[in-house]
C-alpha positions in Angstrom: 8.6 8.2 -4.9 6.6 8.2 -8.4 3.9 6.6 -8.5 4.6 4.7 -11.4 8.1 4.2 -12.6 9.1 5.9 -15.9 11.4 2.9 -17.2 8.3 0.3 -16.4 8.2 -2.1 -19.1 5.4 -4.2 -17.8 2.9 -0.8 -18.2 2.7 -2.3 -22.1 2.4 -6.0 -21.3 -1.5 -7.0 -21.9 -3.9 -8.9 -19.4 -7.7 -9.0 -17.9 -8.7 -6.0 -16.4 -11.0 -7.0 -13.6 -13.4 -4.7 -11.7 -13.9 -5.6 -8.3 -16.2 -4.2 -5.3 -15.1 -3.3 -2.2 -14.2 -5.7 0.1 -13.7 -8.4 -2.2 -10.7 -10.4 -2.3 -7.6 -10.4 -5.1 -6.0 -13.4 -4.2 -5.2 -15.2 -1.0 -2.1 -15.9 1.1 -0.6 -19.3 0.1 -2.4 -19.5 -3.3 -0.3 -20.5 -6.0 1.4 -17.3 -7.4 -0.2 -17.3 -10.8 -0.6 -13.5 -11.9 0.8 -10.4 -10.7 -1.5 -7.6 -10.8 -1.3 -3.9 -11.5 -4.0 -1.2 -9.8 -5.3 0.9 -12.4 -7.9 2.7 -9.9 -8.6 2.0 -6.5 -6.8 1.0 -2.9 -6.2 -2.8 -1.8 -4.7 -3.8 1.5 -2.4 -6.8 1.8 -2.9 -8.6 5.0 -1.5 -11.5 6.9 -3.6 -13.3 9.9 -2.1 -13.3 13.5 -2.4 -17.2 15.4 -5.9 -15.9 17.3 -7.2 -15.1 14.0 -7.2 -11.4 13.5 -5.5 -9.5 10.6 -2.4 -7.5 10.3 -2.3 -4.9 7.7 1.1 -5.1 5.7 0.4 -2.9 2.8 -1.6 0.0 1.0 -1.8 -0.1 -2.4 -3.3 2.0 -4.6 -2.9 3.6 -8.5 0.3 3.0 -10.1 1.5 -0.2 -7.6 2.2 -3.7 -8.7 0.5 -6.9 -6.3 3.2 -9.8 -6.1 5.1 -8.5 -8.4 8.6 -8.8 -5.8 7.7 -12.7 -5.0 7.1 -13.1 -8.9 10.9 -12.1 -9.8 12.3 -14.2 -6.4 10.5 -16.6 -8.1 8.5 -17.5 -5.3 5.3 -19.8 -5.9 2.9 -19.0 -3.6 1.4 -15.3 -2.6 2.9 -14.5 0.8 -0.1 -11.7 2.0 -3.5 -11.9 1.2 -5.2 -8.6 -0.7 -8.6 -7.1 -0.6 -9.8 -4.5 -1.9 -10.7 -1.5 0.5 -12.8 0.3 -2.5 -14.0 -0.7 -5.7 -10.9 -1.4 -8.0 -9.6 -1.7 -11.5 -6.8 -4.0 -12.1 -5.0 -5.7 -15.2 -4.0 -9.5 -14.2 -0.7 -10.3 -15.5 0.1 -14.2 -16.1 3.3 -15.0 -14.3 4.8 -16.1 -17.8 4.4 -12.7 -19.7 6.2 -10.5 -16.6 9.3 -12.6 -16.2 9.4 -13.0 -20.3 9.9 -8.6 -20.3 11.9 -9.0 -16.7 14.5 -11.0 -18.7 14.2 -9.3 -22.3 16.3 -6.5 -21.1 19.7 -6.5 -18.6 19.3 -2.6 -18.1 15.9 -2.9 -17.2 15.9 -6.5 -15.3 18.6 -4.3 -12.7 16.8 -1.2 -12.5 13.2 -3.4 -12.0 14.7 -5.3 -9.1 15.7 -2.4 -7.5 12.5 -0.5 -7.6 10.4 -3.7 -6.7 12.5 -4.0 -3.1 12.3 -0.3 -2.9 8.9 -0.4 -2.7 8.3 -3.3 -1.1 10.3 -2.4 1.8 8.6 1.4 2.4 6.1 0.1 4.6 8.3 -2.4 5.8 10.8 -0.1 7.5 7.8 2.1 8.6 6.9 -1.3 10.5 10.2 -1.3 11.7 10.6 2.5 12.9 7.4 2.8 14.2 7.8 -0.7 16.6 9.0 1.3 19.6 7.1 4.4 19.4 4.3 5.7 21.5 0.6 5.9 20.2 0.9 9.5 18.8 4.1 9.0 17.3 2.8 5.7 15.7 0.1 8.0 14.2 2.7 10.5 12.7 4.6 8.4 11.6 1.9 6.3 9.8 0.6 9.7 8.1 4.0 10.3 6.7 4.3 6.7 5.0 0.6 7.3 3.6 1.6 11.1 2.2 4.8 9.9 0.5 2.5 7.4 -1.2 -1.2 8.8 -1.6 -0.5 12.6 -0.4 -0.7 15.9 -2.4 0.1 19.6 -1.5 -2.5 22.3 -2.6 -2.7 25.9 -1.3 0.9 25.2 0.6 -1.0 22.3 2.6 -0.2 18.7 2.6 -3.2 17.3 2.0 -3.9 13.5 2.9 -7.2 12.0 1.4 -7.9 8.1 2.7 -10.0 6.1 1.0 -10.7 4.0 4.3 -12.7 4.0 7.6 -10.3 4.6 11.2 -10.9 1.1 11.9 -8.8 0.1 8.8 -5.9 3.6 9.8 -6.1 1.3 13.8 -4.8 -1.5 11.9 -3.0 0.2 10.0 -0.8 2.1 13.0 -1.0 -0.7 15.4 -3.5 0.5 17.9 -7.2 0.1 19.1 -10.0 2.1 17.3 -10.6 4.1 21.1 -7.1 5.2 21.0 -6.4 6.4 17.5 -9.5 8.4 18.0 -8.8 10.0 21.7 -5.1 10.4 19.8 -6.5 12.1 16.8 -8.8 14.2 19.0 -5.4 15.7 21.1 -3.4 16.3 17.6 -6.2 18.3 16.3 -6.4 20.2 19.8 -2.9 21.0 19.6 -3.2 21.8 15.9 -0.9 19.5 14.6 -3.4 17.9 12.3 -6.5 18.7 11.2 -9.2 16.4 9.9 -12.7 16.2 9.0 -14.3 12.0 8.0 -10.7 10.8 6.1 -9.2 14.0 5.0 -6.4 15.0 6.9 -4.6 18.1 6.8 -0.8 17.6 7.8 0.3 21.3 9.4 3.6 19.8 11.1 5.0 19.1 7.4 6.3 22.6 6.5 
């Protein structure tokens, strides 16, 4: 999927671009649904909290992907995840007002935008879905190809995947403890399935 889509009228809509460390939060789940926001540079996870307190990861955006911009056109109210930023970011805040004004300036593009939006709202979301059932290792895979589609590259005829976050954040990510996406890890490199070194991963079962 391109990163950013070609018949994007919101790309010329004007807004505050806000620079943000890592670690800092966009917006919180709940919060009135005020501005959509569009990631110029940088990776933000979008997160809901489990009952006992801990975090679920939801979402990985990065360059090119628009925050709440799905609940903005359902005309929803409030965020429905809460996003951080995983790195230091660049983003453009767009009031609420300003997207729906170019959603509905153009019957074409108001079709084709909705479309795109639940496209891309629901990749992770079926990876959530397809991975539910699988064991650890699979989990991992299967994680690795969701990231690649979004945030991969192929150079030298190797598929290439370069994360801009620590294994404890990939855990979340897959569903698994810290111990066992390491040991994991550790038995895809041994059978050469992978092969990584910090974050950068090298994909050799994608031919």
């Amino acid at each position: 999927m391109e990163k950013i889509c070609k018949n994007c009228q919101y790309n010329y809509l004007s807004g505050e671009i806000l620079t943000l460390m890592e670690k800092q939060f966009v917006f919180f789940m709940n919060e009135r649904l005020e501005y959509v926001y569009f990631i110029n540079e940088g990776y933000i996870k979008m997160v809901r909290y489990l009952e006992n307190g801990d975090e679920k990861i939801i979402g990985i955006m990065g360059p090119g992907d628009y925050i709440a911009l799905l609940a903005c056109l359902q005309n929803k109210d409030q965020y429905l995840a809460t996003a951080e930023s995983l790195t230091r970011v660049i983003i453009k805040r767009i009031p609420v007002k300003k997207i729906l004004e170019s959603y509905q300036s153009n019957e074409f593009f108001r079709e084709s935008c909705l479309n795109c939006a639940v496209t891309r709202s629901n990749q992770f979301q079926n990876y959530l879905v397809q991975s539910a059932s699988l064991q650890s290792k699979d989990k991992i895979i299967n994680t690795f190809n969701s990231l690649f589609e979004k945030f991969g590259y192929v150079y030298d005829n190797q598929h290439i995947l370069e994360l801009p976050f620590s294994k404890t954040v990939l855990a979340n990510l897959v569903g698994i403890k810290r111990e066992t996406l390491s040991r994991n890890l550790a038995q895809l490199q041994a059978e050469n399935i992978i092969k990584f070194e910090k974050n950068t991963y090298i994909l050799n079962y994608v031919i």
